[in-house]
N, C-alpha and C positions, 0 to 999 in steps of 0.2 A: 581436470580440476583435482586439486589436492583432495584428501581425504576430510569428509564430514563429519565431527564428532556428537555424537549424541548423549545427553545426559536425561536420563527420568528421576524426575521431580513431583511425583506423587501429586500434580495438580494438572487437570486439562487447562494448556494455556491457551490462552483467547487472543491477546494481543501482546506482541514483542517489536520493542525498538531500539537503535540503538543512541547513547548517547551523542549529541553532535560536539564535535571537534573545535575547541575555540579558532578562531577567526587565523588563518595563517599557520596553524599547526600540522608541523612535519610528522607526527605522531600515528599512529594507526589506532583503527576504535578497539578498545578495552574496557569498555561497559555498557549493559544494555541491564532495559528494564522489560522485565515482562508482568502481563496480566492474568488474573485466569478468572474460570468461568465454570460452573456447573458442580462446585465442589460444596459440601458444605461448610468450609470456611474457604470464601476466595482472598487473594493478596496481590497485592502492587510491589513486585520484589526487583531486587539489583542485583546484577550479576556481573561481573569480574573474571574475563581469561586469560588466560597466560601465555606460552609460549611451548602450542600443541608439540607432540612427537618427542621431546629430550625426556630420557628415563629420569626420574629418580632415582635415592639412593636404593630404594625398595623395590628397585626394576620395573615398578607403573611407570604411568606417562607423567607429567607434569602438564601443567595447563588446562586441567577441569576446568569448565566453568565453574568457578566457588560465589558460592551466596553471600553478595554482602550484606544485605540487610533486607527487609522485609516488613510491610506493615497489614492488618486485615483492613478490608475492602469490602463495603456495604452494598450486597447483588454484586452481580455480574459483572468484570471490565468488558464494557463495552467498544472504549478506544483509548489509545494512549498516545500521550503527546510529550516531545520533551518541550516544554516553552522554555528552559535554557537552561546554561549546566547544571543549576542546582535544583530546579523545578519540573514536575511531572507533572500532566494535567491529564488527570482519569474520566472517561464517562460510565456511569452505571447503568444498570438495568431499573435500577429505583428514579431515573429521572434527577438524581443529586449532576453536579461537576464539583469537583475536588481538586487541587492541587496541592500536591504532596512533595515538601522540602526536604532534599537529602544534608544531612548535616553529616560531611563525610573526617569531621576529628574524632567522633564515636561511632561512624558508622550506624546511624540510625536513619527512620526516616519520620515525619511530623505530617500532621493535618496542616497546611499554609494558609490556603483560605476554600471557602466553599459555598456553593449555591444548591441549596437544597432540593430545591422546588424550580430547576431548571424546565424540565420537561414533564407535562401532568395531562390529564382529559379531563376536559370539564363535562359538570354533569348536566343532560338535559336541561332546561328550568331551572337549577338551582345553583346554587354558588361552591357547591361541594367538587371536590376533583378527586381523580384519582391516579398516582404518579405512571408517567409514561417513559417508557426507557427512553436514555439518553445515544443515539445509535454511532454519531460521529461526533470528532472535534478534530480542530486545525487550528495552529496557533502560528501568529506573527507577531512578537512581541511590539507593542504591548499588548494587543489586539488576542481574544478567545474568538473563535466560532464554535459555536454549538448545532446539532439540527438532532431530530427526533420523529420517533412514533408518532408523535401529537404531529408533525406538518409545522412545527414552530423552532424559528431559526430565531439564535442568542447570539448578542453580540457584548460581550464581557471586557473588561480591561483589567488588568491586575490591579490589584488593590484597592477596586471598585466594590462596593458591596451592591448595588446592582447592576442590570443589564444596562451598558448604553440606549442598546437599540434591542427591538424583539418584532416580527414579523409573524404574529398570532397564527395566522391562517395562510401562512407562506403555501403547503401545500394540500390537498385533500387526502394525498397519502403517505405513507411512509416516509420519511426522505433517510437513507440511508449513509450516507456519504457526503462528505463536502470537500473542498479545495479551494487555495486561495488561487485565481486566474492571476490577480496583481494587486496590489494593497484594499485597492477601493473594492475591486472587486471579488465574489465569491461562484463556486460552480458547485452546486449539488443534483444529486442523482434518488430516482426513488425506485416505489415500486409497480412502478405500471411502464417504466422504458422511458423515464422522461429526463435531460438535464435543464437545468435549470440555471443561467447564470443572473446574478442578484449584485444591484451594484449600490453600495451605501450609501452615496454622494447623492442618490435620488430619493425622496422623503417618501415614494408611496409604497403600497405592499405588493405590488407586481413584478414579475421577473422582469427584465431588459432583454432575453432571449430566452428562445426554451425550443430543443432538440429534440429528436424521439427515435426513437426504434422503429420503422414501419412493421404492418402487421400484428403478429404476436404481442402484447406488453409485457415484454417478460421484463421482470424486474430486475435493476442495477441492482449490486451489492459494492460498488468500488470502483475509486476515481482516483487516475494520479494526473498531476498535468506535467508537460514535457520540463525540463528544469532551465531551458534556453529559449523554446520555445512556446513562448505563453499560448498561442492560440492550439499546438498539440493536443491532444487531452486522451489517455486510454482509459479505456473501463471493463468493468467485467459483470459478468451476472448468472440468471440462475438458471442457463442453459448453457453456462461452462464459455458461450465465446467470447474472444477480446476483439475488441471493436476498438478501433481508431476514428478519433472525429478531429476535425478542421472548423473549429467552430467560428473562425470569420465567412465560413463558406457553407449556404445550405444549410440544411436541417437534419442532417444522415449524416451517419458517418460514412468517412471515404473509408475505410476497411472492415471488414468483419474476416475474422480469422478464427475457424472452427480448432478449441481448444480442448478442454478437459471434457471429462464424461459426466460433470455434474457441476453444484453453483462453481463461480469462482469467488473465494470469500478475499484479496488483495490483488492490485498490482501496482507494482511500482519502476518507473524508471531510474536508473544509474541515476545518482544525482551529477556524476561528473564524466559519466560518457552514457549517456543515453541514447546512445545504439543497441543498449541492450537492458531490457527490459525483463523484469522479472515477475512469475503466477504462482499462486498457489490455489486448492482445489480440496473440496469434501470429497471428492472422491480420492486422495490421500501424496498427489502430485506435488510436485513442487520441480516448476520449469524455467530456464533460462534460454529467453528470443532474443539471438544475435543477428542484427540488420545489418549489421555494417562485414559481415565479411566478401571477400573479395571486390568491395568496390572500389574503382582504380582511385576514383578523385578524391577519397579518404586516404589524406595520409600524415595523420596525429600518427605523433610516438605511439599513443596506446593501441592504434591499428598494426600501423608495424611489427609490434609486439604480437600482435593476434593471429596475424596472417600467418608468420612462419608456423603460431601454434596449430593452424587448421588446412595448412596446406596439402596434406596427405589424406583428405576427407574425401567417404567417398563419391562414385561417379552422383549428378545431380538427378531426381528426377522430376518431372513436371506434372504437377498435380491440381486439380481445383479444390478450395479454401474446403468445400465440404468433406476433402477426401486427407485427410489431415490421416498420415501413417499410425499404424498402432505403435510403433518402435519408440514413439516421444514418450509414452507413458509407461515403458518398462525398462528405463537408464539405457545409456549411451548414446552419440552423436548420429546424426546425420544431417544430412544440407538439402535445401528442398525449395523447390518456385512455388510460391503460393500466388495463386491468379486469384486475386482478389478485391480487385476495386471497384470499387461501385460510383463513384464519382471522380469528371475530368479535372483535373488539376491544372491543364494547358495553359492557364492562364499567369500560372507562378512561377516566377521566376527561377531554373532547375540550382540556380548558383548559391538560393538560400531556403529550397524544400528541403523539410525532414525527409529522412531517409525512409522515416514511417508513412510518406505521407506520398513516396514517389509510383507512379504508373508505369511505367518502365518494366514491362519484363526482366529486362535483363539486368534492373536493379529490385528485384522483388525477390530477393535471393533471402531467404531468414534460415538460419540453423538452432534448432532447437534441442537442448542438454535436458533431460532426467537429472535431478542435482541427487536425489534421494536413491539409496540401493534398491529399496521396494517398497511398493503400496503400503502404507499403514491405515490407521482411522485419518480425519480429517486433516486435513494441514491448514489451520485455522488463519495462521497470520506468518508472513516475511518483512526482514529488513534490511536493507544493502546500505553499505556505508564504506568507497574504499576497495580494498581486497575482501572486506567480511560484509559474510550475508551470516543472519539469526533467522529461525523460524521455529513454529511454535504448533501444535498438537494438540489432538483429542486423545493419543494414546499416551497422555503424560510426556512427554518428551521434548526437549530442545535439541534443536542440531545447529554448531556451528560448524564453518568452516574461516578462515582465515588467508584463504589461499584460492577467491574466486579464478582469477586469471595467469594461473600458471600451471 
């Protein structure tokens, strides 16, 4: 991988994304928004790279990330969303959602529209509440998801001043995460090991499915679903592993893969080769899980591409999922069996299983990259889009690269 550039920004970011690509464009991502958190002024800001590595006249680099604009942000970003090129949809720690308009002839950015009192606790006997942080949001235009502290899932539309739909007592705990499975439907994750998926089209307040962690309830912090694969789904949580589930199948996930040494606060799949899947970690990681090398029947241009890049890697060795090498967490490659399935898949067809989802030995082959030179404070938040990944920090700091796979 190319070189990481890092920029501190005098604010712990919480949540960074980047912006999405109109529909058809040859372009590469060159804006992202990030969040922060814990400051006492937080902001919803925009950021702008250039073209890392050529000097200036001044012998620096060119291609800082430069700030385009910037607005304060009431509590804590909790999540950020782009719902489309010119709209941001923030959640708070006050229980507000916000969408914030970039107006980019003055580079500025606007209040667009807002729900105050998204997420709250009601109090005992009486009618009083008190706001509850807003933990996730996922947007399908026109369509908001919300979920929260409170156990209460919002269902929003742009331009709606209230909720469609709201699901009071959706959970008893936490729900920390959401995802859309497919329009009608939604997957959320909380804090006792549970997913949850919730489907609109049916009027009551019950899930339609609900998964769990055996044993333990350690709690989710983080859901992405595969981008080809609806029924895919990974997560992570607050014993660092990422877990793979097959959510037409069973109640468990068919993977668990022993990851970081503490929560894992994101993960997300490649939107456009989700063979490779990306984490981040309070304990200060930021990793890159590549499935797809050397397997024969993968053969996309972008594996082609990959193979020769991994071809001189070294010898493999064969490990159980709990014995996960130290070497992932202090930068540089290696290639590695993880024996780790806990559920028969025999029954799916091998011509259209995720690569994430195969039994197979001899396709259980994942190589894992250190993307970061060394441990810092938290690595709060990631985003892949393309060749560029953004991720975001407790030690003040952004790091881009623009040169994922090369």
């Amino acid at each position: 991988m190319e070189e990481i550039y890092a920029k501190f920004v005098s604010q712990k970011i919480s949540k960074t994304r980047w912006r999405p690509l109109p529909p058809g464009s040859l372009q590469t991502a060159e804006t992202f928004a990030t969040g922060s958190w814990d400051n006492e002024e937080n902001y919803i800001s925009l950021w702008s790279i250039g073209d890392f590595g050529n000097l200036d006249s001044d012998g620096g680099f060119e291609g800082d990330h430069q700030l385009l604009c910037d607005i304060r942000h009431h509590g804590d970003v909790m999540d950020l969303q782009f719902f489309d090129q010119e709209r941001i949809v923030a959640a708070s720690s006050t229980g507000c959602v916000t969408v914030f308009l970039h107006h980019p002839n003055n580079q500025t950015l606007s209040v667009n529209q807002q729900w105050t009192t998204a997420h709250y606790h009601t109090g005992p006997g009486s009618p009083s509440y008190s706001s509850a942080p807003c933990t996730g949001v996922v947007c399908n235009n026109p369509e908001i998801v919300t979920v929260g502290e409170d156990g209460r899932i919002n269902l929003f539309r742009a331009d709606h001043k209230e909720a469609v739909r709201t699901i009071d007592n959706a959970d008893s705990s936490t729900l920390h995460a959401v995802t859309f499975l497919r329009t009608p439907e939604i997957l959320t994750v909380n804090s006792i090991g549970q997913l949850k998926i919730w489907d609109f089209r049916q009027q009551g307040n019950e899930p339609s499915q609900i998964l769990s962690l055996t044993g333990d309830r350690v709690p989710l912090h983080c859901v992405d679903r595969h981008p080809n694969q609806q029924h895919v789904v990974a997560t992570g949580g607050q014993d660092g592993m990422l877990s793979i589930w097959d959510v037409r199948q069973g109640t468990m996930p068919v993977s668990l893969l022993k990851a970081h040494e503490a929560e894992m606060w994101e993960v997300h799949f490649h939107p456009s080769n989700p063979e490779h899947l990306f984490t981040c970690s309070e304990d200060g990681s930021l990793w890159h899980w590549d499935a797809s090398t050397d397997v024969p029947e993968k053969s996309s241009l972008f594996h082609q591409e990959m193979s020769s890049h991994y071809a001189a890697q070294a010898a493999l060795k064969l490990l159980s999922s709990s014995n996960l090498p130290a070497w992932a967490s202090r930068g540089g490659r290696s290639s590695t069996f993880l024996s780790h399935s806990i559920s028969n898949q025999a029954n799916v067809h091998q011509s259209v299983i995720s690569s994430w989802l195969s039994t197979d030995p001899a396709k259980d082959r994942i190589e894992i990259t250190s993307l970061l030179p060394s441990r810092s404070l938290s690595v709060n938040t990631l985003d892949v889009l393309g060749p560029c990944l953004v991720c975001g920090t407790d030690a003040e700091a952004i790091y881009v690269t623009r040169h994922l796979f090369s």
